[in-house]
N, C-alpha and C positions, 0 to 999 in steps of 0.2 A: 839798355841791356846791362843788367849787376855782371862785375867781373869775375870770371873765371876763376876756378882754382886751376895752378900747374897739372895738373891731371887732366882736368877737362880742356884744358889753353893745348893738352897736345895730343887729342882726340877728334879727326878730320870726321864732324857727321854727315857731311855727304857722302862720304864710303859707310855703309852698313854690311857685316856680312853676311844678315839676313832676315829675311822678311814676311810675319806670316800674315795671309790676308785672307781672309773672310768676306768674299764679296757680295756674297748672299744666301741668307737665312731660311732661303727657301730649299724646300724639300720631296723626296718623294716619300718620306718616310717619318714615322713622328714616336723616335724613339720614346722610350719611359725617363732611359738617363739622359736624357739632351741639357746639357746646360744652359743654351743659348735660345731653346724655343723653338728650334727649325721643327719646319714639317711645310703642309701643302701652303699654308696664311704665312706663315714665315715671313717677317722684314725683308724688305729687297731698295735695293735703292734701281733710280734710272739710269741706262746707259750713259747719258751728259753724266752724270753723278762718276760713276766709274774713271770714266774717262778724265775726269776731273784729278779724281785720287792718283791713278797714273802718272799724269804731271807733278804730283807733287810728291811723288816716293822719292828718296834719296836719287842724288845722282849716278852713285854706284852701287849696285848689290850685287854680290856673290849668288845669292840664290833666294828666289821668290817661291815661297808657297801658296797655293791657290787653294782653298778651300771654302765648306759651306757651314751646317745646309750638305747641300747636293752640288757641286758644282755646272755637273750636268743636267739639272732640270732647268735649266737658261744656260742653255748650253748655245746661242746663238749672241746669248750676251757677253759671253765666253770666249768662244772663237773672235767678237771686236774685240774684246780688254788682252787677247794674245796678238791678237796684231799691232794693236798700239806699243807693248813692249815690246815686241820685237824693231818696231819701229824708234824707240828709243834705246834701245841696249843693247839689240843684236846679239850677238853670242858671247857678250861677256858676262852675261847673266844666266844662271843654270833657272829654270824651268818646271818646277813640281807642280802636280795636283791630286789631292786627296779626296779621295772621291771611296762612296759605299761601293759601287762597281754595278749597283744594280741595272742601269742604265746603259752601261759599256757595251759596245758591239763594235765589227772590225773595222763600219764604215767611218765610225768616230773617234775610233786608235788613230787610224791614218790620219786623220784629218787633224787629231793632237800633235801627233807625228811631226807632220806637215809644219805644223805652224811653232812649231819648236818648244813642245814638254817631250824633256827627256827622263823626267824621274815619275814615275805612277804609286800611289801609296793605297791601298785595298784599307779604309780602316772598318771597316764592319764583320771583322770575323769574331761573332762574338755572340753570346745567347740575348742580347739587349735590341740587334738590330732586325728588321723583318725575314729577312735571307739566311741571316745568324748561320754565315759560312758556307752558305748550302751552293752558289755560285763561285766557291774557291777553284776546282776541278776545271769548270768550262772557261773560268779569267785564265789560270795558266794556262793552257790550251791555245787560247787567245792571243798572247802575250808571246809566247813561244812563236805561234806563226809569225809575228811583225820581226824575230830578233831583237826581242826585249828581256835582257838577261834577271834571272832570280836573282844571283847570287847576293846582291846588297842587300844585308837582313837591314843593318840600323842606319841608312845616312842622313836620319834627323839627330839623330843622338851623337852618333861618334862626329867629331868636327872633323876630321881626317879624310873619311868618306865623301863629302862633298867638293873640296877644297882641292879639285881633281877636274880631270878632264871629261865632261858631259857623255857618259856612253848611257846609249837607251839602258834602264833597270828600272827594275818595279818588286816591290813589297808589300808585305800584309799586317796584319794588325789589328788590335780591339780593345774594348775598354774592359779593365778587370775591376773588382771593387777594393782590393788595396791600392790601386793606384788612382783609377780616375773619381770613384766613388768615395774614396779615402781623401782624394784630394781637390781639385779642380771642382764638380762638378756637384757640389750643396747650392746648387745653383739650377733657377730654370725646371725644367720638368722634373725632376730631380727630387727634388724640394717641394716637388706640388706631390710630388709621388709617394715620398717618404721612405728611398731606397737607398738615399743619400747616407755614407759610412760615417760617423760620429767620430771623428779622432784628430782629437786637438794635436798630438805628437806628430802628425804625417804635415813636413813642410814642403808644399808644394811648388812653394816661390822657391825654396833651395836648387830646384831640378831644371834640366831645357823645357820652356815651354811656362815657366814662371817664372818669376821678374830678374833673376840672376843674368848679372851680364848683360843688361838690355841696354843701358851706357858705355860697360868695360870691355865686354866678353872677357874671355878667362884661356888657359891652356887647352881647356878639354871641351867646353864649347862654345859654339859662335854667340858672337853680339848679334838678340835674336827680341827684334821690337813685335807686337798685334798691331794688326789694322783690322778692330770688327767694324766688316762694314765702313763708314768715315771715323771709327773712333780711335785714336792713335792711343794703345796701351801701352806698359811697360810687360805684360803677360797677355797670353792668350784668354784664361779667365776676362781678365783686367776690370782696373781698378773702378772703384763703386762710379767717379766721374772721369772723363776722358783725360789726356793728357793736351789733347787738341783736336782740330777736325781736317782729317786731310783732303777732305773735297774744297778747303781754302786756304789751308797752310802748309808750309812745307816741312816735313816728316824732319828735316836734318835743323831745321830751326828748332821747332819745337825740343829738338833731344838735347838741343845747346841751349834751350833756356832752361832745363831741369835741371842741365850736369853739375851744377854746382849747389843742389838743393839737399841738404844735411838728410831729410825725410825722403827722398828720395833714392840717394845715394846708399842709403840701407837698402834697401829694397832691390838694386843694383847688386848687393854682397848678399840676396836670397836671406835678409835678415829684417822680417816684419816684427821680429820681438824688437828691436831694440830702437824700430824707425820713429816714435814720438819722444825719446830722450831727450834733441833738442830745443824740444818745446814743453819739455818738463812731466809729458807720460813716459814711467816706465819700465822696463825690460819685465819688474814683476808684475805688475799690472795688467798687462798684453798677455801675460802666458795665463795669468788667472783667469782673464776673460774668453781668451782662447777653451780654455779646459770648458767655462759656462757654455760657450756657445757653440763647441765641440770642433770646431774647424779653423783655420790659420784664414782661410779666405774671408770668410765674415766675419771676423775678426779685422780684414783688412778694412773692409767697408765700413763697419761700426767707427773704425779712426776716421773714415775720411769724411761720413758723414758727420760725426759728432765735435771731431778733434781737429781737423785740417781742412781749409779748401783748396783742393787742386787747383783752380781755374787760376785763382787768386797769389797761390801759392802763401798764403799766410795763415796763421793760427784763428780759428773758428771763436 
């Protein structure tokens, strides 16, 4: 194990403050913008698989997001992977799941209820998904009956918000094309579709939900790693190869073998221009190739395929 730097030497990664996972790819729905390819064939792994992952998430997180895909279309593989964390975290772990809502009904609130999700996130209000918000109306309705408060608009975003005591709340949301199109999602259907926004300037690693923070966290948001599926990123997008496989590794290993990786460590500061300088690409190079290829994300893939192996951690 290469030695740490003072930085990384006083960074416990067994405590994460948070964690978004992707436990499967499958769907009821096969948007145009999907970046990740969900729909009804969607990637899935097996329960063992799942359960596996479970084991090896940090020892402590502050809050777990559960996403797809659909979360509810294995919604019985669902209801295992929340009993198994409750069976390791109990209530010091907060509980989200993000979910289209197409699916939702009161007998399955309860039953999320039950097994301890206390934060609900609607992301499909939006002209891209099949329902494209037409089920907003009867979810609040829904939501209301259980004693599931609106009021929380952002507690993915605001760090403040979460970092609190678990009261049922639930929100909405969608993809717009300066944000997710603009950023994240030149990726996957996206890209086969050719909807995907062209803007080299839009840095999507800068924001929550891209690689900022996913070793440091920062003032204003959590230390926030991906698990798509087994593949341990440093974003949600994430990087062209894994970081690791958490159906065999443990997630706080893995983050202690990067924290002290110069190429990495940018990437940590939401700064993909300047993450090949230690090995000699740089800062102008990245943005020029950024501007060719119109996006900071394939841009990221292009270094890592060309310039860097993650597995390896050495220069290509």
């Amino acid at each position: 194990m290469p030695e740490l730097s003072p930085a990384a030497q006083g960074r416990d990664y067994h405590h994460v403050e948070s964690v978004y996972w992707v436990f499967t790819q499958v769907c009821n729905d096969k948007c145009d913008h999907c970046y990740n390819l969900s729909g009804p064939q969607g990637e899935r792994m097996s329960l063992e698989e799942c359960l596996a992952v479970v084991q090896h998430l940090p020892a402590s997180m502050d809050r777990l997001i559960l996403s797809g895909g659909e979360p509810l279309a294995e919604r019985e593989k669902l209801y295992a992977i929340l009993d198994a964390l409750q069976a390791r975290y109990g209530s010091r772990t907060q509980f989200m799941l993000q979910t289209n809502g197409d699916l939702l009904t009161g007998e399955i609130l309860d039953r999320l209820i039950e097994k301890g999700v206390s934060r609900f996130d609607i992301a499909s209000i939006d002209r891209y998904h099949k329902a494209a918000g037409g089920r907003l109306e009867l979810l609040k309705e829904l939501f209301e009956s259980r004693g599931v408060s609106g009021d929380e608009k952002e507690p993915l975003v605001r760090r403040d918000n979460f970092l609190k005591p678990f009261a049922l709340s639930w929100g909405y949301w969608g993809a717009t094309e300066d944000m997710w199109l603009g950023g994240n999602w030149a990726r996957g259907r996206a890209m086969e579709k050719g909807i995907w926004k062209r803007d080299p300037h839009h840095n999507f690693c800068a924001i929550l939900s891209g690689a900022i923070g996913f070793l440091s966290g920062g003032e204003t948001i959590p230390q926030e790693i991906s698990v798509q599926l087994w593949r341990i990123n440093p974003c949600c997008p994430g990087t062209r190869d894994p970081l690791g496989d958490a159906r065999v590794q443990d997630v706080s290993e893995v983050l202690r073998r990067v924290a002290d990786n110069p190429v990495l460590q940018m990437l940590d500061k939401g700064n993909p221009f300047n993450m090949g300088e230690s090995i000699g690409i740089s800062a102008e190079h990245a943005v020029k190739r950024c501007g060719e290829l119109g996006n900071v994300c394939l841009w990221c893939d292009e270094f890592f395929e060309k310039h860097y192996d993650l597995e390896g951690l050495r220069v290509r």
